[in-house]
py3Dmol code that shows the C-alpha trace and the ligand (Angstrom):
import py3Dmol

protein = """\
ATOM      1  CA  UNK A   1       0.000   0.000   0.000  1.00  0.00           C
ATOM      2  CA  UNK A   2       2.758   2.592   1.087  1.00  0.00           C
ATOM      3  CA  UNK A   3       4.745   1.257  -2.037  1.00  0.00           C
ATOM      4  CA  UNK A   4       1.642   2.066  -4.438  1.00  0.00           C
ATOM      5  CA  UNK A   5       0.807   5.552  -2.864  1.00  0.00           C
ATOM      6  CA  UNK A   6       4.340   6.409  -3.203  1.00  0.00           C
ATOM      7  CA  UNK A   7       4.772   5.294  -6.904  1.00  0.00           C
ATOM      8  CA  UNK A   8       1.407   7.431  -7.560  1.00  0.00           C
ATOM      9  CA  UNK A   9       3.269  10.605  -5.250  1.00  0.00           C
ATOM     10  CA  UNK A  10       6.591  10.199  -7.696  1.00  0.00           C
ATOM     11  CA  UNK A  11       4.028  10.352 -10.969  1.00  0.00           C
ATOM     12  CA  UNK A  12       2.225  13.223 -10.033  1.00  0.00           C
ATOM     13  CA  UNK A  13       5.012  15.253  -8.583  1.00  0.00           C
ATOM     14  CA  UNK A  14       6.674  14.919 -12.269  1.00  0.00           C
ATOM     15  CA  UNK A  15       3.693  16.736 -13.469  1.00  0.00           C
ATOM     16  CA  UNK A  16       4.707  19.430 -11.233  1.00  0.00           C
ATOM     17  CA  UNK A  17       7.591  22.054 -11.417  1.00  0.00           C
ATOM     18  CA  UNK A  18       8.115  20.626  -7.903  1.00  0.00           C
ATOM     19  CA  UNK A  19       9.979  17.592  -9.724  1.00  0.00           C
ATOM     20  CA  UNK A  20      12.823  20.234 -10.619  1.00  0.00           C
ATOM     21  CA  UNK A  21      12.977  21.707  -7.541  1.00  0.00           C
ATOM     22  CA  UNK A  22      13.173  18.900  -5.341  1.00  0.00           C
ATOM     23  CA  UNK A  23      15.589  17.558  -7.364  1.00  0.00           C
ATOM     24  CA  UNK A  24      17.861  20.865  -7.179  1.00  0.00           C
ATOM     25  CA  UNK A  25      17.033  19.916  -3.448  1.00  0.00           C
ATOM     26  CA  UNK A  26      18.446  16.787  -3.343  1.00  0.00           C
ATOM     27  CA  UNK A  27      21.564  18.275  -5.244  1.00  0.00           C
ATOM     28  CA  UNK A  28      22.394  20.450  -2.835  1.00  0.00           C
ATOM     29  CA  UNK A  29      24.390  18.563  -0.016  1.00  0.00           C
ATOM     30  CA  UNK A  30      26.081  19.978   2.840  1.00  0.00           C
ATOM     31  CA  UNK A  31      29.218  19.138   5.211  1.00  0.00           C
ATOM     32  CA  UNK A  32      28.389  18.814   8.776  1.00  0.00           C
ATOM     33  CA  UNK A  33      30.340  19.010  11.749  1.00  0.00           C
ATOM     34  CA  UNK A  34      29.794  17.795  15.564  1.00  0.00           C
ATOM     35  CA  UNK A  35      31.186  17.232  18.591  1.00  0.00           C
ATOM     36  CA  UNK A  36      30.679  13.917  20.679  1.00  0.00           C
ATOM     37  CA  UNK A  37      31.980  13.842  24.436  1.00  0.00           C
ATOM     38  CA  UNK A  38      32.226  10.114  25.376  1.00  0.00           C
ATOM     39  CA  UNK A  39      32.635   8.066  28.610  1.00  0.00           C
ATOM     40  CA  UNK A  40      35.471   6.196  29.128  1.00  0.00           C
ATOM     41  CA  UNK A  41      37.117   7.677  25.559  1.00  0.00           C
ATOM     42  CA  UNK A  42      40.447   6.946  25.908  1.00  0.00           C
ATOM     43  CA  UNK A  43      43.126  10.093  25.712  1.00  0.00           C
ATOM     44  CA  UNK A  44      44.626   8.613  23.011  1.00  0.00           C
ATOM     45  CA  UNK A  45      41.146   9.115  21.195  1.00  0.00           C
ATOM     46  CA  UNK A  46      40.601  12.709  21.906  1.00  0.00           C
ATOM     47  CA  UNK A  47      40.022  14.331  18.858  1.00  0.00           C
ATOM     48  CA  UNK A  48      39.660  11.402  16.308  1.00  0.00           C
ATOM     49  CA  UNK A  49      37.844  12.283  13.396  1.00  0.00           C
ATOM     50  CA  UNK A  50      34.681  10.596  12.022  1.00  0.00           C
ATOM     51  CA  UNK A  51      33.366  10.483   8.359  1.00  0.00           C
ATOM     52  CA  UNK A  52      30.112   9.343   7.909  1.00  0.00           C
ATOM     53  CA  UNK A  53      28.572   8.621   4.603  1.00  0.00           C
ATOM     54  CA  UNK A  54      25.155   6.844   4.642  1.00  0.00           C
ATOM     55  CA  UNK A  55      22.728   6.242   1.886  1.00  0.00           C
ATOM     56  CA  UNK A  56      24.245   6.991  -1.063  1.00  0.00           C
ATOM     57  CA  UNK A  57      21.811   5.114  -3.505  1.00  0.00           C
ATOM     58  CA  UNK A  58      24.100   6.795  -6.551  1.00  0.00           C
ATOM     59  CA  UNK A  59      22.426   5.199  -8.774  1.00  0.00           C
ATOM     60  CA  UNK A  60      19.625   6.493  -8.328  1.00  0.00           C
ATOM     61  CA  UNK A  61      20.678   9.924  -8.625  1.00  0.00           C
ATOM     62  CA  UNK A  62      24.225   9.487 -10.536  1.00  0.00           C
ATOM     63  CA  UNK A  63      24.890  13.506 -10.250  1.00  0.00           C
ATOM     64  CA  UNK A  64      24.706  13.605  -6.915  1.00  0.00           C
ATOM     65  CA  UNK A  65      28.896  12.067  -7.300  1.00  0.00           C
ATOM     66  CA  UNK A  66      30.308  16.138  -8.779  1.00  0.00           C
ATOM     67  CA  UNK A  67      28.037  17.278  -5.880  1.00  0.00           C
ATOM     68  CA  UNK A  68      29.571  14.903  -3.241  1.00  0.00           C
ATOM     69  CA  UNK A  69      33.309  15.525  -4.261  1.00  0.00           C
ATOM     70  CA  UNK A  70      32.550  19.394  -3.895  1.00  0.00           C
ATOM     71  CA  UNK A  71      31.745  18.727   0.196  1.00  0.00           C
ATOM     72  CA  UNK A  72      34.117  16.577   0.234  1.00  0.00           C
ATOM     73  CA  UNK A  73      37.168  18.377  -1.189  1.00  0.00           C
ATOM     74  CA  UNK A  74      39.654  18.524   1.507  1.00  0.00           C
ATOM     75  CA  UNK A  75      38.168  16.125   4.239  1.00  0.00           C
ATOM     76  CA  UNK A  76      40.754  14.341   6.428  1.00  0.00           C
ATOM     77  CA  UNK A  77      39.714  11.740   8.801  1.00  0.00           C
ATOM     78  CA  UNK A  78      40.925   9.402  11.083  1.00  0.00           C
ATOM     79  CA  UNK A  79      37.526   6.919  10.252  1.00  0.00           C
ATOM     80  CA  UNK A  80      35.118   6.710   7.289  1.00  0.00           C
ATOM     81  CA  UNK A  81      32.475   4.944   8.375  1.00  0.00           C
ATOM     82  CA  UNK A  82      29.715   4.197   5.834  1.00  0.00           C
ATOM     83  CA  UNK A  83      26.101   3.159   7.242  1.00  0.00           C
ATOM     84  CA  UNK A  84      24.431   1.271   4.610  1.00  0.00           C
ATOM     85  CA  UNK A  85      22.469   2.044   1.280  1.00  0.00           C
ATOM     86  CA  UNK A  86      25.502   2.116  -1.070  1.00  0.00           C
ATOM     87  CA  UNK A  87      22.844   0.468  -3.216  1.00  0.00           C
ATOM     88  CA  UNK A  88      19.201   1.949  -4.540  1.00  0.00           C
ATOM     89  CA  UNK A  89      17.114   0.211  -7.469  1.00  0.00           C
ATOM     90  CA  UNK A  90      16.711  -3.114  -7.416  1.00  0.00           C
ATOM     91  CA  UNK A  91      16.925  -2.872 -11.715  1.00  0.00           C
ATOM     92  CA  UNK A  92      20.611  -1.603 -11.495  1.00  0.00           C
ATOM     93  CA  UNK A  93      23.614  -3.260 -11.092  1.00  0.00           C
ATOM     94  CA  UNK A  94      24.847  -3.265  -7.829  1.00  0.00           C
ATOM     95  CA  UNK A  95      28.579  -2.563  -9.058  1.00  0.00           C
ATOM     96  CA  UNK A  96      27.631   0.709 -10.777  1.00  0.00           C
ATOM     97  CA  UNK A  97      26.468   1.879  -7.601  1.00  0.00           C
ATOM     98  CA  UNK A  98      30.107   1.281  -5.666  1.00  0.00           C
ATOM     99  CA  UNK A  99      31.992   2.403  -9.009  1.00  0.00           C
ATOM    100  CA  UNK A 100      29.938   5.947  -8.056  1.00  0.00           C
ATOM    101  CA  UNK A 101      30.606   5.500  -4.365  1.00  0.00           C
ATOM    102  CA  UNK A 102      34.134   4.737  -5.052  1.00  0.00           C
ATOM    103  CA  UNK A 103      34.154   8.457  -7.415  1.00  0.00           C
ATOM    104  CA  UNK A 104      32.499  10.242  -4.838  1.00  0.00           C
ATOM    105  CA  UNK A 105      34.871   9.551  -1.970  1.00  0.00           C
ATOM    106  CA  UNK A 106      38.366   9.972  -4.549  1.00  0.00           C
ATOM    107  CA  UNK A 107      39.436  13.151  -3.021  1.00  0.00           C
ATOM    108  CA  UNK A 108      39.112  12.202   0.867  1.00  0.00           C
ATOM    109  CA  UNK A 109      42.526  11.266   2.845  1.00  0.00           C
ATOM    110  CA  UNK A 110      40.995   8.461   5.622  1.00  0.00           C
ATOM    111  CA  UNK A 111      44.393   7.662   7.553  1.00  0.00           C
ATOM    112  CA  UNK A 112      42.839   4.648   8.680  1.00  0.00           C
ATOM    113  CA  UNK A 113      40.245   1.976   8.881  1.00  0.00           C
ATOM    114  CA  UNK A 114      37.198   2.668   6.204  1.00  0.00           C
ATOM    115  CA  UNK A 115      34.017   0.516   7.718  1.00  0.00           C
ATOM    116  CA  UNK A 116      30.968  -0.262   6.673  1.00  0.00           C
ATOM    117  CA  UNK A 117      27.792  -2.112   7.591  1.00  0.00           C
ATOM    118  CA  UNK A 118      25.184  -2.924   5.078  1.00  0.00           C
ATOM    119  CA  UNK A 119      21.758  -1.429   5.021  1.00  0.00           C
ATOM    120  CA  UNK A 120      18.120  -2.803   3.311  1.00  0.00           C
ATOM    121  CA  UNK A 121      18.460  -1.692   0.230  1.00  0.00           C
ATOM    122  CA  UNK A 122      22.305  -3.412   0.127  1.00  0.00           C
ATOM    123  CA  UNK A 123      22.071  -7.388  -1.325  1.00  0.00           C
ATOM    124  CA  UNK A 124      24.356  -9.087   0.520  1.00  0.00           C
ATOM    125  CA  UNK A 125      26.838  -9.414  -2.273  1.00  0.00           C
ATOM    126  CA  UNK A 126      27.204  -5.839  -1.712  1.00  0.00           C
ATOM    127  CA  UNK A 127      29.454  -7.123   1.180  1.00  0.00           C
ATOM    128  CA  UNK A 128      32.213  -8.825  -1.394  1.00  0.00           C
ATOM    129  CA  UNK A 129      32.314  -5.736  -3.672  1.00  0.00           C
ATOM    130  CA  UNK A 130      32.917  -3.087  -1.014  1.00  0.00           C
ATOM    131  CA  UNK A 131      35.806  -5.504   0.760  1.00  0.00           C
ATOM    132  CA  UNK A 132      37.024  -5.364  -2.823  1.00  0.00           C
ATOM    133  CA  UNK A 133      37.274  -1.448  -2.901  1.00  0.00           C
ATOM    134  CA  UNK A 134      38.884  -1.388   0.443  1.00  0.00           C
ATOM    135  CA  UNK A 135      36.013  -1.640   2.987  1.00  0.00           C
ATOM    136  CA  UNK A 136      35.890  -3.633   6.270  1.00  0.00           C
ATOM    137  CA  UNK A 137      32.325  -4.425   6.285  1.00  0.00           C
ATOM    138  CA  UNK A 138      31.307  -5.405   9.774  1.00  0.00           C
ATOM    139  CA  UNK A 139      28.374  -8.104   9.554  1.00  0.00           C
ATOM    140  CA  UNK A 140      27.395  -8.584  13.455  1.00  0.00           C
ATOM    141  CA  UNK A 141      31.152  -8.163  14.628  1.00  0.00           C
ATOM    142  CA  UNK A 142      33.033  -5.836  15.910  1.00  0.00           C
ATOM    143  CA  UNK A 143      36.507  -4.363  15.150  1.00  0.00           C
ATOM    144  CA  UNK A 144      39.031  -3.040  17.517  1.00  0.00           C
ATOM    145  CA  UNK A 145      40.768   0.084  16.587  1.00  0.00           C
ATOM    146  CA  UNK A 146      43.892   0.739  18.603  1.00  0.00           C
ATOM    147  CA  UNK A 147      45.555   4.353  18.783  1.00  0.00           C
ATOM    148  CA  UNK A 148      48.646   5.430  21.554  1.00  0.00           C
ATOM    149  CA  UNK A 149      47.640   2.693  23.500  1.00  0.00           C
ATOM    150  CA  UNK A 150      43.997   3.105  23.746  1.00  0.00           C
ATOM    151  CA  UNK A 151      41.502   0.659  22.403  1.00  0.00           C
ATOM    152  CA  UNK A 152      37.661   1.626  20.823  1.00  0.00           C
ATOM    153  CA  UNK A 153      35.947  -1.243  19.681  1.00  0.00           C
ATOM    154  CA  UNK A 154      32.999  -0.294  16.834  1.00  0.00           C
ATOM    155  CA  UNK A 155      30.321  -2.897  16.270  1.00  0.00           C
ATOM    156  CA  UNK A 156      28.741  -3.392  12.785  1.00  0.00           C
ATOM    157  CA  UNK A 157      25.529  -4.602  12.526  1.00  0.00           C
ATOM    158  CA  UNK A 158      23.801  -6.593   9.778  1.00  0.00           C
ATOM    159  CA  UNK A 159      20.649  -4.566   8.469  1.00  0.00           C
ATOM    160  CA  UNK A 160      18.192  -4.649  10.891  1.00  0.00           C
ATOM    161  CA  UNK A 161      15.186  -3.235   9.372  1.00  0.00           C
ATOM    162  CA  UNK A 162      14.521  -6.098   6.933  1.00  0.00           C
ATOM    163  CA  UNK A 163      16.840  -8.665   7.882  1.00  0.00           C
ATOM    164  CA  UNK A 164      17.331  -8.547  11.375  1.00  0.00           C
ATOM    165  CA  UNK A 165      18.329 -11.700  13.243  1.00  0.00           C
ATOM    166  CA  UNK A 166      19.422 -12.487  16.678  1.00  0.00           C
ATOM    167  CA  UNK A 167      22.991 -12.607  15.265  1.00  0.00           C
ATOM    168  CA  UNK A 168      22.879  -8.695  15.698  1.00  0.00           C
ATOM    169  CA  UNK A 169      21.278  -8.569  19.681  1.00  0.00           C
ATOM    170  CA  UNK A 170      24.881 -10.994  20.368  1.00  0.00           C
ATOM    171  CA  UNK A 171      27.254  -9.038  18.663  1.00  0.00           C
ATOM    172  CA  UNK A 172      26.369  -6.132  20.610  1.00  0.00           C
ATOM    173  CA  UNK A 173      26.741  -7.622  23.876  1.00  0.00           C
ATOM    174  CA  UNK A 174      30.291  -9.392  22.791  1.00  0.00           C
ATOM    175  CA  UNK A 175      32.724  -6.577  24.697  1.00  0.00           C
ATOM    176  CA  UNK A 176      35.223  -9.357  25.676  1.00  0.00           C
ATOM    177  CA  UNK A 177      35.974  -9.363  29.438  1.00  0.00           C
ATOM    178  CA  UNK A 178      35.651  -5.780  29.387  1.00  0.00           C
ATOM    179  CA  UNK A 179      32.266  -4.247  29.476  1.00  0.00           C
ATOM    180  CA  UNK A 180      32.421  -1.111  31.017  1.00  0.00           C
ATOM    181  CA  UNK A 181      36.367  -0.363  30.393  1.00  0.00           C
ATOM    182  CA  UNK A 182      36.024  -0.140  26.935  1.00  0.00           C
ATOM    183  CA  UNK A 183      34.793   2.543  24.755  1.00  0.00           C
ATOM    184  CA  UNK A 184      32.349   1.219  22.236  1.00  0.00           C
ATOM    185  CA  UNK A 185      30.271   2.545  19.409  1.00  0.00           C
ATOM    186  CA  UNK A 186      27.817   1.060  16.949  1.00  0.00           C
ATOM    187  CA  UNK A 187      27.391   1.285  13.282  1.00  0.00           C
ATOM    188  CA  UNK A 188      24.175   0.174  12.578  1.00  0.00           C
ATOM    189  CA  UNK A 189      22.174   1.485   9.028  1.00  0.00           C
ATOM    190  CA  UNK A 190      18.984   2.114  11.286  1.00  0.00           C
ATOM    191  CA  UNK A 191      18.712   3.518  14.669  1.00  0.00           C
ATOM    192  CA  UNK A 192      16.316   0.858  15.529  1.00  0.00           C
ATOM    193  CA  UNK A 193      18.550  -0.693  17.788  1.00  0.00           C
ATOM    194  CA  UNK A 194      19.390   2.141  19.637  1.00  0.00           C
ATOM    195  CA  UNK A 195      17.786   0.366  23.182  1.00  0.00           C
ATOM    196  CA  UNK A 196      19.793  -2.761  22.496  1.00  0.00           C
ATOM    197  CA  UNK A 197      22.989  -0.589  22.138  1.00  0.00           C
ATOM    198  CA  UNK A 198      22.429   0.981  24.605  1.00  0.00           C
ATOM    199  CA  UNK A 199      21.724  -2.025  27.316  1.00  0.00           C
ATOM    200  CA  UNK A 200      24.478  -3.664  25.931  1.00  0.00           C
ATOM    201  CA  UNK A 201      26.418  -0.602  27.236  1.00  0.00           C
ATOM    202  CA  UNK A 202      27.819   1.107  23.945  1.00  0.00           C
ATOM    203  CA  UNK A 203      28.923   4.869  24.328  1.00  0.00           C
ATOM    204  CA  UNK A 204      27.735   6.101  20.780  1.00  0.00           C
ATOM    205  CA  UNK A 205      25.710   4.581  17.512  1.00  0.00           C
ATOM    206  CA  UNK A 206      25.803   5.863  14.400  1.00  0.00           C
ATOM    207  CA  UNK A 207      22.762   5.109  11.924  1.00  0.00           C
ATOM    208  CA  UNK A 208      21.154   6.180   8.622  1.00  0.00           C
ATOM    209  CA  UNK A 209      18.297   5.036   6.646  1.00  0.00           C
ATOM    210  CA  UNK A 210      15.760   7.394   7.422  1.00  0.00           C
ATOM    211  CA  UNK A 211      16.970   9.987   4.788  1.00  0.00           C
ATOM    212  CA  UNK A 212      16.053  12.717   7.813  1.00  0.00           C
ATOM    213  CA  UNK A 213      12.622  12.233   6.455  1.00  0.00           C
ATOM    214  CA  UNK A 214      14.136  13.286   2.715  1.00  0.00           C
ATOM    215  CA  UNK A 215      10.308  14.519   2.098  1.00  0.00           C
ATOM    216  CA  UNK A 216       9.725  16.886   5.168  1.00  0.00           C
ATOM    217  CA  UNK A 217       7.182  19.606   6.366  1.00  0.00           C
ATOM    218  CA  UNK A 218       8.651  23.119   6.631  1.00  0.00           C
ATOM    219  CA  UNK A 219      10.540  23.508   9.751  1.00  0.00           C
ATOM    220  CA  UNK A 220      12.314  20.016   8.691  1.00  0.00           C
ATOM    221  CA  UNK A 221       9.804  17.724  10.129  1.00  0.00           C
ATOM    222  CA  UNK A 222       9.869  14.021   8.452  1.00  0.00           C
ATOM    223  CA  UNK A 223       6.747  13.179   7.350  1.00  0.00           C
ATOM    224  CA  UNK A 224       7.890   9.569   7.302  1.00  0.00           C
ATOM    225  CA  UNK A 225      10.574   8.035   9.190  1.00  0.00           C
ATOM    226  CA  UNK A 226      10.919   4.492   8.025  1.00  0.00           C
ATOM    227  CA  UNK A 227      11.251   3.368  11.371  1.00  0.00           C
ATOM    228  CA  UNK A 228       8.914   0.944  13.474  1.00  0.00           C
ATOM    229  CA  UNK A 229      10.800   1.789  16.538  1.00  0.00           C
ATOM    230  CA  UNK A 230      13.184   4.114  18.100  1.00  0.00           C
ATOM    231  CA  UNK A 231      11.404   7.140  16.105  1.00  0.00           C
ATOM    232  CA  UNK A 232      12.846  10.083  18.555  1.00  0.00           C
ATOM    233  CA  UNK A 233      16.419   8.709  16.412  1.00  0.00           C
ATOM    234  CA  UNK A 234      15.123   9.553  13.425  1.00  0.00           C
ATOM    235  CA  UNK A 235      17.446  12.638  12.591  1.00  0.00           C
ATOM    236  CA  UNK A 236      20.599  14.495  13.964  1.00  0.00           C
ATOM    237  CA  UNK A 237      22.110  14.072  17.658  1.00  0.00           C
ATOM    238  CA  UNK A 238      19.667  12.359  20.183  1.00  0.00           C
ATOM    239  CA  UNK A 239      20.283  10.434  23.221  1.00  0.00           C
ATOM    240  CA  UNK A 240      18.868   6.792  24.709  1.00  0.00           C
ATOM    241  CA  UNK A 241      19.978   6.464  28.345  1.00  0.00           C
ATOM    242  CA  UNK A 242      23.653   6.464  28.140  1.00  0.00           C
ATOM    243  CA  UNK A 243      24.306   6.609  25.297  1.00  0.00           C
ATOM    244  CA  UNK A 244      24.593   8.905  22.490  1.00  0.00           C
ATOM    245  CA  UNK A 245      23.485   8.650  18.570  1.00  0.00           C
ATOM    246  CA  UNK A 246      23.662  10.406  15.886  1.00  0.00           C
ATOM    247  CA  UNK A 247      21.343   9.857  12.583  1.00  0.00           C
ATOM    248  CA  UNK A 248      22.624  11.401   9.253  1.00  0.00           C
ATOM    249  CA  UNK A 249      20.071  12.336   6.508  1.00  0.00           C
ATOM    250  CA  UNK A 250      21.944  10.172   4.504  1.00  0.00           C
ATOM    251  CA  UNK A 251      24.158  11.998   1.012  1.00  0.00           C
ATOM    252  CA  UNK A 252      21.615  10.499  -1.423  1.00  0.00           C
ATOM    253  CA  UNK A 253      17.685   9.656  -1.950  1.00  0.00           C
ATOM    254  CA  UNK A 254      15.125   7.267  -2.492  1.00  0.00           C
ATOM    255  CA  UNK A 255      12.971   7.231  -5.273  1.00  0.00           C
ATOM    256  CA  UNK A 256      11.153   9.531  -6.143  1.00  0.00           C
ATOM    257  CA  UNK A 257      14.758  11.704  -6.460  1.00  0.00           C
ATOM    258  CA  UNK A 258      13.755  14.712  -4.425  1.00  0.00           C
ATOM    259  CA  UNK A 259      14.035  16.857  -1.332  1.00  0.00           C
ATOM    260  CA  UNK A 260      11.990  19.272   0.581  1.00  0.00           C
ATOM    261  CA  UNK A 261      13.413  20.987   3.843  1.00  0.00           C
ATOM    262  CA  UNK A 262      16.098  18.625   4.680  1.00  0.00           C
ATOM    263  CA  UNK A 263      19.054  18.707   2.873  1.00  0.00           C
ATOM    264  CA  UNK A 264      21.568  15.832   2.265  1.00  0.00           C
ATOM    265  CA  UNK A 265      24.751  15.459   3.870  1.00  0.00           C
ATOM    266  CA  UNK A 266      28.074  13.818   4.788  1.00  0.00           C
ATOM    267  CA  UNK A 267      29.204  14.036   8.548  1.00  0.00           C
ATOM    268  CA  UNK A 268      32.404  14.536  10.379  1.00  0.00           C
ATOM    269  CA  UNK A 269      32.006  13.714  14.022  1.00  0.00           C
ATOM    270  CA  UNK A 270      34.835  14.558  16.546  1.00  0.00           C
ATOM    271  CA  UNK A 271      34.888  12.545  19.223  1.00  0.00           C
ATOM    272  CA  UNK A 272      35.937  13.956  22.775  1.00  0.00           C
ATOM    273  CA  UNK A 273      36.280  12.991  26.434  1.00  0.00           C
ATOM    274  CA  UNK A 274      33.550  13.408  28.331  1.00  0.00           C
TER     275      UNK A 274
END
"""
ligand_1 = """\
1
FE2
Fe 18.412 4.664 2.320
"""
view = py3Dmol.view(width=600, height=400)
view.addModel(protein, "pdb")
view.setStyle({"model": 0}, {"cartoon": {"style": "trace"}})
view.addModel(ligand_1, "xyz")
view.setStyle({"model": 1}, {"stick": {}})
view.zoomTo()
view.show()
């Protein structure tokens, strides 16, 4: 039903002069910056840079790759970590979609790990071609970065808005011997797990998948989230207990290719000591 009403939203709206403009929308990304202070960060962490590219669906919207090597001209980061949705239409080829990827991020300098989990839209041979092009992709496990002596472990979740399995619940609560010594974030393409996370004691959990709404009321309210849980995650900095999250609005879009009052983006989080 949602699927139909949409399809008959994306026909009339090309009807419309709207189409253009919504597209210009979608065009027009931006860089953001924040500032996370976390528990238990270790010193040698202070200051570690964060980028964060989520739903990219490039094929979808193939110009959106000029417009995401313009914000990204001149980023330098310690991390890339990339939330899910590399892919978009089920009718194209899932390599075309990481060839873009791989164009959009050719001016970045990422001194070390680049991560990735996969999100719904992402088949899971997705997972093969982005270890090809230099990508960790963390399905249910976690990684352990180390840095001057300090360790941050960052747990990468299997998609767990369609294919969510009990695999992802246990590789949130694997911290070793160490539960509340270590520092540890989540990647996970929705924020739906954000309670689980945060039980399982992580200090920050980075998501996508909700486009911030990608369609949204003046004032940047989402008219749709795509989440069945966890809604107060569904855009920018929020909190659940503990723990801290952020939710990009993703670089790229869904079909129909537009955007009203919430602009795409790629995200640079520096992470502090709380
Ligand atoms: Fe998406």
């Amino acid at each position: 039903m949602f699927n139909r009403l949409l399809a008959t939203f994306a026909l009339g709206l090309r009807l419309t002069p709207l189409q253009a403009r919504g597209r210009r929308n979608a065009l027009d990304l931006r860089r953001v910056e924040i500032e996370v202070a976390l528990p238990r960060l270790p010193p040698s962490f202070d200051g570690y840079r964060i980028l964060q590219i989520s739903d990219t669906h490039l094929d979808v919207l193939p110009e959106l790759v000029d417009a995401a090597r313009r914000v990204l001209a001149g980023v330098e980061v310690d991390l890339l970590a990339l939330t899910g949705d590399i892919h978009g239409s089920p009718s194209a080829p899932i390599a075309y979609s990481v060839d873009l990827l791989m164009q959009a991020l050719q001016d970045v300098r990422v001194h070390g790990p680049r991560l990735a989990v996969l999100g719904n839209h992402d088949p899971v041979e997705m997972a093969a071609l982005l270890e090809d092009s230099g990508f960790d992709v963390l399905v249910n496990r976690s990684r352990v970065l180390e840095r001057g002596g300090g360790r941050l472990r960052v747990t990468g979740l299997d998609d767990v808005h369609n294919f969510y399995t009990d695999a992802a619940r246990t590789a949130l609560n694997d911290y070793g011997d160490d539960r509340d010594g270590e520092c540890r974030i989540a990647l996970v393409h929705s924020a739906e797990m954000a309670d689980v996370a945060d039980e399982a004691g992580c200090a920050f959990y980075l998501s996508g998948h909700t486009h911030g709404g990608q369609i949204c009321l003046p004032g940047g309210k989402p008219v749709i989230t795509q989440l069945t849980r966890c809604r107060h995650a569904a855009a920018g900095l929020w909190r659940q207990g503990r723990m801290a999250g952020y939710t990009s609005a993703g670089l790229g879009v869904a079909e129909p290719a537009v955007r009203f009052n919430c602009r795409g983006e790629v995200t640079i989080i520096t992470l502090r000591r709380a």
